[in-house]
N, C-alpha and C positions, 0 to 999 in steps of 0.2 A: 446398733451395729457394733459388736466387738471390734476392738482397736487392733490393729497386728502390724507388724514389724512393714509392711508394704504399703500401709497407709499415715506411719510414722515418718517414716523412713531412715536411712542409717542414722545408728546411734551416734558416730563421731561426727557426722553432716549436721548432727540436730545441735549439738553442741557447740558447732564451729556457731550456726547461724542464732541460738539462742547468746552466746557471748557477744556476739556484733551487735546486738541489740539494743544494750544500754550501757552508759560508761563501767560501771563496774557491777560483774555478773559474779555472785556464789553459788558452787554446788554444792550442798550440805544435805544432812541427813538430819532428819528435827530431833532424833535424840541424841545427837554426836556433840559431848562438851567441848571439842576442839573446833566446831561449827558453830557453836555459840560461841564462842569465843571471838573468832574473827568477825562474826556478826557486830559486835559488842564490841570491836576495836577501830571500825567504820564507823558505823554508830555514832560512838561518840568524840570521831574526828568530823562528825558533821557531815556522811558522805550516806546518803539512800543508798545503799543496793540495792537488786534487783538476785532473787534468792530465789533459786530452783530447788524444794527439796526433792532430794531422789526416791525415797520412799512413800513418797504419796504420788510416784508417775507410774502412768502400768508401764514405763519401759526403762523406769530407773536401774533395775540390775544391770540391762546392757548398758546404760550411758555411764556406769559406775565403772564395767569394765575398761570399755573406752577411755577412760578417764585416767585408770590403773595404766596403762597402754601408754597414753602419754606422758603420763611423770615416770615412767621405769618400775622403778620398785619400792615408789612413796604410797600411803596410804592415798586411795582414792579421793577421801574429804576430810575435809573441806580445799577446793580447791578454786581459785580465784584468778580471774579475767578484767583487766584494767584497758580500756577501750579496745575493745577485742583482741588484746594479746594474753596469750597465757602468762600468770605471773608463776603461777604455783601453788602450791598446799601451804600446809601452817608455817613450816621452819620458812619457807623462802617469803611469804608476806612479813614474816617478823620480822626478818634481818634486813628486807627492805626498810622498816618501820625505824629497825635501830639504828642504820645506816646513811637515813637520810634521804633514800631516792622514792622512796612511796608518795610524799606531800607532792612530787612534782610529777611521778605520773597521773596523779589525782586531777592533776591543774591542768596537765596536758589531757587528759580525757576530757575532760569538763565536767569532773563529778565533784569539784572543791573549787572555791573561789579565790579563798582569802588566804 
């Protein structure tokens, strides 16, 4: 049975509930090296995500808009969800990073222990 948009259902509904899902959710695109990257900065703080590529969903374009939608006028990915709250795309995960408050939403999710 082909997939369609009323058996998906909303793009931004699918996201809100695919984010609530696991402590920290990436939207990424497998070839986007600003999506590996944030991959690879979890990674090796010791933190699994849980990684949606958009390009391998049949309903990626529209969740990408969606996505575009909610940051304004950031690029769509990679964009990152830390116990179901939107953090943001690359600049705002880093400056989290740089800033100091990432290790503690990590800990308040429960995707980091230590």
């Amino acid at each position: 049975m082909p997939t369609t948009r009323a058996t998906i259902g909303d793009p931004l509904e699918r996201i809100e509930r695919l984010a609530s899902e696991n402590a920290v959710v990436i939207f990424s695109i497998s070839t986007c090296c600003m999506c590996h990257a944030i991959k690879r900065l979890f990674c090796g703080m010791g933190v699994n995500p849980t990684v949606y590529e958009l390009d391998e969903d049949p309903i990626g374009k529209d969740m990408e808009k969606a996505l575009m939608r909610l940051l304004g006028n950031s690029p769509a990915v990679p964009v990152v969800f830390i116990g179901g709250k939107l953090v943001g795309a690359m600049d705002r995960v880093m400056a989290s990073h740089i800033n100091g408050t990432l290790v503690p939403l990590l800990k308040e999710a429960g995707a980091l222990w230590l």
